[in-house]
Each structure stands twice: as C-alpha cells, then as structure tokens.
N, C-alpha and C positions, 0 to 999 in steps of 0.2 A: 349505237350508244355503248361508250366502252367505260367500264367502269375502273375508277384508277383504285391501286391497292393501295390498304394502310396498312402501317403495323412497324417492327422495329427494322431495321435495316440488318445484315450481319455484321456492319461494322460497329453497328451502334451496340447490339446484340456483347459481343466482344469487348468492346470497351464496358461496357456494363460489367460482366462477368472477372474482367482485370480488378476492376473499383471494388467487387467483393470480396473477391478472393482476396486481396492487398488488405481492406479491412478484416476478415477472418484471423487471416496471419497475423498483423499487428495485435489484435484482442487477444489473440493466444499466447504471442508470446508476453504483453502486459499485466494478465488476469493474475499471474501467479504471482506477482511482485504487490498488487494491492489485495490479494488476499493474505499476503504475510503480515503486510501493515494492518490491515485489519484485525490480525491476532493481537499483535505488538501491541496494539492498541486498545483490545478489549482487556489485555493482560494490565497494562498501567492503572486504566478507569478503575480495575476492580480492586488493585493495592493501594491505589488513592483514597479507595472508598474503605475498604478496609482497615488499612493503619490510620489508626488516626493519633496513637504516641508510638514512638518507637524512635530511633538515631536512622542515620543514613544508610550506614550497615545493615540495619535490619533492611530497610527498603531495596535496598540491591538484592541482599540475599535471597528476600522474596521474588525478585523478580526470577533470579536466575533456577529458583524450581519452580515456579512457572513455566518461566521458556524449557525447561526441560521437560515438563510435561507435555507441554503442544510445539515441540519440535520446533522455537524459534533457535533460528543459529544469526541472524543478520544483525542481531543487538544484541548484548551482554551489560548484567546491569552495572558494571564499571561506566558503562556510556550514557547512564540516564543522570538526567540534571534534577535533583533533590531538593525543595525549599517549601519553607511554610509561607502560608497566608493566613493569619490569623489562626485560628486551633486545626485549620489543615492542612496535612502538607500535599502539595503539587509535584506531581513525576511529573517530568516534560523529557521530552525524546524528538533527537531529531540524525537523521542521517541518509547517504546517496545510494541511488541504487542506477548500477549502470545495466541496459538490458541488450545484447547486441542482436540485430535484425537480422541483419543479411552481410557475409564482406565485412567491408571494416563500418559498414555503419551501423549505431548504435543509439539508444534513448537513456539521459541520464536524467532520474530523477530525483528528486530532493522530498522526502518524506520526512515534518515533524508532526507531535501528539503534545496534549498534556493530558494529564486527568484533574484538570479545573473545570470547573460548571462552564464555566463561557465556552473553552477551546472547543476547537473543534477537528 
C-alpha cells in the first residue's frame, strides 16, 4: 500500500510566491499615491465645511496653508474648481497621477474629490 503525497508542488510553490511578491510590490508602490489623495481630500471636505462665505481667493488661499501644513505638493489651490450650491460652496479637484513600476512601465491614474455631501 503506497501512499500518494499531497501538498503544493515546487512549481506551484513558486508561482505562488511570484503572484505575491508582484502584489507586495504593486501595493507599495500604489499606497503612497492614495494616501496623498486622501489628504487632498480630507483638506477640501474640511474648507468646504468650513467656509461657508468667503470669494474664491479666500478658498484657495485656504487651501494652500493647508497643503502646507500636511505636505501636499501634487495640487495647488490654483487647481481646485470653486462653486456654490445654494448657500454652499463645493471645492472639487481633480488630477493624474502617473506611478512608474518597473522599466518603462507605469500606472496612470486619474484622481478627483469634491467636498459636496453626495461626492465621493
């Protein structure tokens, strides 16, 4: 009675451990690009929430000591799009963010925000 063996093969073994590593790598080099936008982002909600008169001027202005505070450099408030909705006004934002992998290949992505109740 010969018992057959289970279990992973070394090729299977290997390929597996390519499939993580190649996920590891991607995640690393991705994380930091939506942890910016996640700044970008909590920065807009809270001038949204905040002003609620003010000009355009003002809203930039705000932004860019903000981003000065928490180190955004990827948007400048020249680049946010300024408008009311009835008594409040909406920061919206939107811009690319190219990430490169490996070689010449690369991940472009397209990041926008507002700070209106709906966006998201």
């Amino acid at each position: 009675m010969i018992r057959q063996q289970r279990g992973v093969s070394l090729m299977g073994l290997l390929i597996a451990c390519i499939i993580l590593v190649l996920g590891a790598v991607l995640g690393m080099k991705l994380a930091p690009s939506y942890i910016e936008y996640s700044s970008v982002k909590k920065a807009v909600t809270a001038i949204g929430t905040e002003m609620r008169t003010g000009t355009v001027a003002d809203v930039r202005n705000a932004f860019d000591k903000r981003a000065q505070v928490d180190s955004i450099e990827v948007i400048k408030g020249a680049d946010l799009d300024v408008s009311k909705d009835g008594p409040d006004i909406v920061v919206a934002f939107a811009y690319p963010k190219k990430v490169p992998l490996f070689g010449n290949v690369s991940i472009l992505i397209d990041f926008a925000g507002s700070s209106a109740a709906g966006a998201k």
